[in-house]
DOVEX-250167 format. One record per residue (C-alpha): residue number from 1; x, y, z. Coordinates in steps of 0.1 Angstrom, whole numbers. Example, Ala and Ser with C-alpha at 12.3 -4.5 7.8 and 13.67 -1.06 7.14 Angstrom:
BEGIN
+-----+-------+-------+-------+
: seq :     u :     v :     w :
+-----+-------+-------+-------+
:   1 :   123 :   -45 :    78 :
:   2 :   137 :   -11 :    71 :
+-----+-------+-------+-------+
END
This chain:
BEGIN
+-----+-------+-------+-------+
: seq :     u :     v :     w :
+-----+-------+-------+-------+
:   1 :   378 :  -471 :  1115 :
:   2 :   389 :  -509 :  1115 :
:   3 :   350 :  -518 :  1121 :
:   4 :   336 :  -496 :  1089 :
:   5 :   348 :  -518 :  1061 :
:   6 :   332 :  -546 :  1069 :
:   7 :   302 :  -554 :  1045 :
:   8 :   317 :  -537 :  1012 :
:   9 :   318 :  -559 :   982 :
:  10 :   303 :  -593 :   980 :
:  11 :   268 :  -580 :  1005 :
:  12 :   266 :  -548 :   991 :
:  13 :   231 :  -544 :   974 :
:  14 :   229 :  -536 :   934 :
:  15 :   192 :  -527 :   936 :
:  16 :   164 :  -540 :   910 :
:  17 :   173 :  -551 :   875 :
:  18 :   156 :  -532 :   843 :
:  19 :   154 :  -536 :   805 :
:  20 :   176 :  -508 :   793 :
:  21 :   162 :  -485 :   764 :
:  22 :   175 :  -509 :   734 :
:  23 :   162 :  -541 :   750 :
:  24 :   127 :  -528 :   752 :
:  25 :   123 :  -512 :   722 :
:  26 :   130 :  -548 :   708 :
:  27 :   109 :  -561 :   729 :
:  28 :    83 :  -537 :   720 :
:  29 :    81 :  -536 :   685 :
:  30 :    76 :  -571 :   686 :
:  31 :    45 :  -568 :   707 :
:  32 :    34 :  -542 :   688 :
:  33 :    35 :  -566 :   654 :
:  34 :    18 :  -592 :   676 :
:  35 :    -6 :  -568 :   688 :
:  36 :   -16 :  -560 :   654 :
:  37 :   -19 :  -589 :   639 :
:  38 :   -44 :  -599 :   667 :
:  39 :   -26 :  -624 :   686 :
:  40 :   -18 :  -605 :   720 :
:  41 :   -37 :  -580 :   739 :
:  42 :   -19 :  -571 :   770 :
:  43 :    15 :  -570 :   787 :
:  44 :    26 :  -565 :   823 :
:  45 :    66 :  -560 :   832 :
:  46 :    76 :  -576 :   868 :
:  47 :   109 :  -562 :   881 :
:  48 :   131 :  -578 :   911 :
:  49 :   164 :  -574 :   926 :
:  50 :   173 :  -599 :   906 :
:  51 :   157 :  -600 :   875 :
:  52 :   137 :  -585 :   849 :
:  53 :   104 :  -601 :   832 :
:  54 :    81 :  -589 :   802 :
:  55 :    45 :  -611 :   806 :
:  56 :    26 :  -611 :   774 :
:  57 :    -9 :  -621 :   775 :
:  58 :   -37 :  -629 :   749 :
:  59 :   -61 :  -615 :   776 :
:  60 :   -54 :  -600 :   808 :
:  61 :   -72 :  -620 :   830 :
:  62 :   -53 :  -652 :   821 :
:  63 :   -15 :  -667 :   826 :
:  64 :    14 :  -649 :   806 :
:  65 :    14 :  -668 :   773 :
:  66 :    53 :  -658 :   773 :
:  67 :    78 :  -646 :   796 :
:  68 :   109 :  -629 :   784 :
:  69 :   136 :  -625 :   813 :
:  70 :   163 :  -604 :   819 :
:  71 :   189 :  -620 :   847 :
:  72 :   227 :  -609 :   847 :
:  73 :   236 :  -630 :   873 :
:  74 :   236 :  -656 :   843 :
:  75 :   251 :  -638 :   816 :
:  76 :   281 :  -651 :   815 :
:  77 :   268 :  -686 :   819 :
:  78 :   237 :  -695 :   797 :
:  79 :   231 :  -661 :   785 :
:  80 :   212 :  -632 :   806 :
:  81 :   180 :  -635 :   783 :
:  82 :   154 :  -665 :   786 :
:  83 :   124 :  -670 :   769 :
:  84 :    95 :  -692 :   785 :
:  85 :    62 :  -707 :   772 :
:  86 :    28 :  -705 :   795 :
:  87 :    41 :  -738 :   811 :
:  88 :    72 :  -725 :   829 :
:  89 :    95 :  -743 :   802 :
:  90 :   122 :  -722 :   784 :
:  91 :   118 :  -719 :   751 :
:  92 :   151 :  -703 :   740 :
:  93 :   183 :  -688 :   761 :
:  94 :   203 :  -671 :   751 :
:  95 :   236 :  -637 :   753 :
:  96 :   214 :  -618 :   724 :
:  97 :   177 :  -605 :   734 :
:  98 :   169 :  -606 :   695 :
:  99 :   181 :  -641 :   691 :
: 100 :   162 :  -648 :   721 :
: 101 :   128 :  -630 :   716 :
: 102 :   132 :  -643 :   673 :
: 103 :   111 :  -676 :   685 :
: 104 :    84 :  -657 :   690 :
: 105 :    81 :  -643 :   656 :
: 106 :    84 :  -680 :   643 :
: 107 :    59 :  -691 :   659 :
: 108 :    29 :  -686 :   634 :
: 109 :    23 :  -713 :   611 :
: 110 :    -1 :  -714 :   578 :
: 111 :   -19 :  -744 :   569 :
: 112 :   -23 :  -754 :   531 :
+-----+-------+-------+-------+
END
């Protein structure tokens, strides 16, 4: 028995990271606002054992125009939720997904 504990705690495996149900229904009505207005067409969700990552794409043969990522391993530190433009850069960080993802729903200007 004195080998069997070795391993526990600090090695042991948490398994992939998700958007839980809240998350992505704020996630989603926002595409779907976007989607009908006419300014995004597709989405793809990218999941690793570390984080979490909602593409959204104007068509879906180019590059994400945003990311929105999910990482707990920084929650407690900049904030689990990060939003990034097509360029890599982060846009917004932040503890709140709908403080976060709130950017994006700025982002349409009107010229006089």
């Amino acid at each position: 028995m004195s080998g069997q504990d070795q391993g526990t705690g600090s090695t042991a495996l948490k398994g992939p990271v998700f958007f839980d149900r809240r998350e992505l229904e704020l996630i989603l009505r926002l595409y779907g606002r976007k989607v009908a207005a006419g300014d995004w067409r597709d989405y793809g969700i990218d999941s690793f054992s570390d984080a979490v990552s909602f593409n959204i794409f104007r068509r879906s043969s180019e590059a994400p125009l945003y990311r929105i990522e999910k990482r707990p391993a920084l929650s407690r530190k900049q904030g689990a939720f990060a939003l990034f433009n097509q360029a890599g850069l982060i846009l917004k960080r932040g503890h709140e997904l709908g403080q976060v993802i709130s950017v994006l729903d700025k982002t349409r200007f009107e010229i006089i």
